[in-house]
N, C-alpha and C positions, 0 to 999 in steps of 0.2 A: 539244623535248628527246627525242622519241621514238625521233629519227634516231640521236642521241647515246647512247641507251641499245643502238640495233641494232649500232652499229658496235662498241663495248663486249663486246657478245655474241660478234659474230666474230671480235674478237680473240682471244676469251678460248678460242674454239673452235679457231683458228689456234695458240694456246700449247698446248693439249691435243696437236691432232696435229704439230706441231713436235716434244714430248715424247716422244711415241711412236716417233719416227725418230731419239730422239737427237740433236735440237738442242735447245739450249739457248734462252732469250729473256726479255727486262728489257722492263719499264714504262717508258716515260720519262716522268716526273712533272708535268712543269710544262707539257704541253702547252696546254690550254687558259688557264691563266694569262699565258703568253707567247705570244697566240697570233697578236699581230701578225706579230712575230718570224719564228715558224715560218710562217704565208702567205708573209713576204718570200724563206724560204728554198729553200720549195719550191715558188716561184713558183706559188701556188696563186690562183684567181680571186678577186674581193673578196668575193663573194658564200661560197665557201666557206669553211667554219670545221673548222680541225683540232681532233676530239673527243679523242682518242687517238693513243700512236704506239708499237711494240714493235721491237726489234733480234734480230735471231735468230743465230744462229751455235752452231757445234762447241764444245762447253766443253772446255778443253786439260785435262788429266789432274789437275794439281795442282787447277783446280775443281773437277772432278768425286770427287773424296777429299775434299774441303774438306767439315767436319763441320757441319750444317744449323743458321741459330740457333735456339733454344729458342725453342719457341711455347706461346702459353698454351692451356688443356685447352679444349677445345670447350664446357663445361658454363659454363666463364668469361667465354663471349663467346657462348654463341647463345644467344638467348631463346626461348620458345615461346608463343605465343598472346597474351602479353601483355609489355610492357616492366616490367623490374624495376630501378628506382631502387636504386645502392648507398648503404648506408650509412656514410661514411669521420669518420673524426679528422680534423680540419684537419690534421695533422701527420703522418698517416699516408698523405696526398693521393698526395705525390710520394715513391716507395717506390725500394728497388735496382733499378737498371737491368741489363734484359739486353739484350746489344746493340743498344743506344740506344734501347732502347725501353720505354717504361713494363712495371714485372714484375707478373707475375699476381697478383693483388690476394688471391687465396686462400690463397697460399700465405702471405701474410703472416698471415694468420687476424681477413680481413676479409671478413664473406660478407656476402648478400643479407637484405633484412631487408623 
């Protein structure tokens, strides 16, 4: 998994300076889940295994205006030194969604405990 972690890195380092020059670039998700698939498609050896895979390109104007979705606070998702188990209501598990995505748990006035 070592290799799987460096290619990771270089991608991630590929998307920084992509950014820098003003391209744009997307994840595509299901690589390793589909990874027969993708060997078939990029006629890759049997022995290799795609880890990752990114698209780059100019983002046309109307993305580039397209307003960012709302992300939760960094205080709501990074730990420090130790993991902190939240404390939830059964009922308060599955909260308003922000763009499809479970919403920051604090703001509901569900903190760490």
């Amino acid at each position: 998994m070592l290799a799987v972690t460096d290619a990771v890195i270089a991608a991630q380092n590929a998307v920084v300076a992509a950014e820098s020059l003003g391209i744009g670039s997307c994840y595509i998700g299901d690589i390793m889940e589909q990874y027969e698939e993708h060997r078939e498609i990029l006629q890759l050896p049997e022995y290799v295994f795609p880890s990752c895979m990114l698209v780059f390109g100019y983002p046309t104007p109307q993305q580039s205006m397209r307003p960012k979705p709302e992300r939760c606070r960094l205080e709501d998702i990074v730990q420090e030194n130790t993991y902190y188990r939240r404390n939830f209501k059964r009922d308060e598990q599955i909260s308003t969604t922000l763009s499809g995505s479970i919403c920051c748990w604090r703001e509901k006035g569900i903190g760490m405990k």
